[in-house]
Each structure stands twice: as structure tokens, then as C-alpha cells.
Steps between C-alpha positions, in 0.01 A plus 500: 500500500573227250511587136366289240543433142148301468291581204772670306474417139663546163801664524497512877525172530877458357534824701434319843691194374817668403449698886472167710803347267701749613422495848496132473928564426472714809397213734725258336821698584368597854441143568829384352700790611336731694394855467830679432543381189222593330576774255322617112754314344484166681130488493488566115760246457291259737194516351627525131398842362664791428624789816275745310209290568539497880534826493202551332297325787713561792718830449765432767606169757305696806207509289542123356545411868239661627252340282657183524445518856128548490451239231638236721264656814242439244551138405505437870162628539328359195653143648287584781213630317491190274462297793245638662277485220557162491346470878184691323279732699423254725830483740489591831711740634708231666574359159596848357711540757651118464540556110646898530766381773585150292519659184791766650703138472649396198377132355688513147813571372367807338338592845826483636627685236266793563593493873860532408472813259253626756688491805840666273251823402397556847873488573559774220147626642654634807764758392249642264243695689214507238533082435543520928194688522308244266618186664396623851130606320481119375607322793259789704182388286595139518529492900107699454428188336594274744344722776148525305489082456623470861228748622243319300623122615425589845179774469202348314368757227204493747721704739459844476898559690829378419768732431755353243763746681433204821712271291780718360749258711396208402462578117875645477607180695329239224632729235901466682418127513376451122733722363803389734369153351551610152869576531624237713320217216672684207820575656568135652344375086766708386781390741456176489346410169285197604145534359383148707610648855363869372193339438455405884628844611274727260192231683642546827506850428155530405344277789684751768307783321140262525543430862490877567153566299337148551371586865327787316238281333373359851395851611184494311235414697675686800331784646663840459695506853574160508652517108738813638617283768483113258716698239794633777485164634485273186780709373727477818426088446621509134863696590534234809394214228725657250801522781446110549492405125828738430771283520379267163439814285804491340594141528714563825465628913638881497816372718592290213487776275863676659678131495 
């Protein structure tokens, strides 16, 4: 569960400052040089205070690390969050699902930046069995997610069935695609370094992941059986679609990518 430093006041307010400065140091070395060299000392000497003081907050790297790591999970979310209260209460379940699976690809440099420093703590995530055990619950609840807007795109809340279980598939495939997505935009920004032609990718990107839930908003006025079958078909015609459209999604056919 997310923790939160809202409504702290007075002296808990430089309290919470001074903690997200120094984890602040921890994503800037992890982004810059990766997780093995963060230490105390470098952190400290990173963010410009004293080792005593990271000490204070964090008493040793596994615990610095470990909160680093959920603080970045965190941001992740709340870039979500922020946008779909920006939709309002009104969005569809369609939409949710268009914003949740858009928003899992980065638009901004500091997006990117987050994707970076996320995808190096799930790396150090995986040899640590607690930080293991947490990125499996996150990516678990986020696939639920997916299943519960996928259940609702196709079952009208007029339907008394619908299991969101029916579309466990499906909702681990759009996450794959959208988070697959994510990496493959900030890796090629970072390879090649040309914001213009990133730019087209991150869009290209993005418009593979709409194709897949755009289908979804037709089902409406379906009736129950015929939305089960609209949804398996609509979604087979978006991966054939997709298939076709592949070859200009990164500026180049996939045989020209091994000349």
C-alpha cells in the first residue's frame, strides 16, 4: 500500500522533504549508474547532507533500497491516478482501460526517466525475495485491473454474470504489450538520442496499445452472448490489424532491422 506524507505539518514537513531528497540521490545514481553503486556514503554525498543523516532515515543500503524501490512503484501509480481523475467519473470503462494501458508509456523525459529507474529496481527486485514478492503483488493487482475493465467493457452493469477470471489472458497480454512498449521507447530514446524520431515511436507505441482496447467501446449495445463472442473477435481483428501496420512502427520493415 502506498504511503503518504499528505497533511504533515510543522516539523514534519522538512521531515518528508529531507526523506524524498534523499531518495531523490537514490534514483539519480540508479539512473546514471545503476543499482550497485548505491551505498550511505554516495547517497549523502549525492544529495548534499551529512552520512549521519541517511542513516537517520534509512539505517542501511538494503533498507534505502528498499524504500527507494517502492517510492518509484508509487510515482508510477499516482501518474496513473492523476490521469484518471482528469477523465472524471464519467469515463467508461473503455477509456479507463485506454488511459491505464497508455499511461504504462512514457511521454516525457522525466517519464522516461521513471521507466528507467523502474525497470533497474525490478532487476535488483529479483534476487531479493521480499522486493520479488512485492513486484509480483503489483504487477498481480495491476493484471486484476485490466481483467475488471475488460470484464466490464464487454458485460453491461445490467448483467448479472461475467467473471473477470474469463479474461485473465487477455489482460496479462495488454499488460506484456504496454509494458513491452515502455522499454523498447526508452531504450531506443536512450540509444539513439533523437527526441524528433522518439517522438513518432513513443506515438506509434501508444496507437498499438489503442488498437487493442478501441474494439471494446463498440460492444455496448451488444447483447451479453453476442459481446463474449464481438470482444474475442474484435480483439483477434486488432492483433491481425496490428500485424499489418508493424513494419512502420519503428520507422523500418523487421527484415531491415538485421541489415
Amino acid at each position: 500500500m502506498r504511503r503518504n506524507g499528505s497533511g504533515v505539518r510543522g516539523p514534519g514537513v522538512a521531515h518528508e522533504q529531507r526523506r524524498r531528497d534523499i531518495l531523490e540521490a537514490v534514483f539519480t545514481i540508479v539512473d546514471t549508474e545503476g543499482t550497485d553503486q548505491v551505498s550511505i556514503r554516495r547517497v549523502a554525498d549525492t544529495a548534499g547532507v551529512s552520512l549521519g543523516r541517511v542513516q537517520h532515515y534509512f539505517p542501511t543500503k538494503d533498507a534505502l533500497l528498499a524504500e527507494a524501490f517502492a517510492a518509484i512503484n508509487d510515482q508510477g501509480a499516482d501518474r496513473v491516478r492523476e490521469r484518471l481523475l482528469q477523465e472524471g467519473n464519467t469515463a467508461t470503462p473503455a477509456r479507463v482501460l485506454h488511459v491505464v494501458l497508455t499511461e504504462l508509456i512514457p511521454d516525457t523525459d522525466a517519464e522516461r526517466r521513471l521507466v528507467r529507474i523502474a525497470q533497474a529496481f525490478e532487476a535488483y527486485a529479483h534476487t531479493r525475495p521480499e522486493l520479488k514478492e512485492r513486484l509480483t503483488r503489483d504487477y498481480r493487482e495491476l493484471a486484476s485491473l485490466l481483467m475488471r475493465l475488460l470484464r466490464d467493457c464487454v458485460y453491461s452493469q445490467a448483467d448479472a454474470g461475467g467473471d473477470p477470471s474469463e479474461f485473465h489472458a487477455d489482460a496479462y497480454e495488454l499488460l506484456a504489450l504496454a509494458t513491452g512498449l515502455a522499454a523498447l521507447v526508452t531504450t531506443r530514446r536512450t540509444a539513439e538520442g533523437a527526441p524528433d524520431a522518439d517522438g513518432r515511436r513513443r506515438r506509434s507505441s501508444r496507437s498499438v496499445a489503442e488498437n487493442h482496447v478501441t474494439a471494446l467501446s463498440r460492444l455496448d449495445s451488444v447483447g451479453q452472448s453476442m459481446r463474449k463472442t464481438g470482444y474475442r473477435w474484435a480483439m483477434a481483428a486488432n492483433r491481425a490489424k496490428g500485424a499489418r501496420r508493424s513494419t512502420g512502427m519503428w520507422g523500418r520493415a523487421p527484415g531491415a532491422m538485421s541489415r
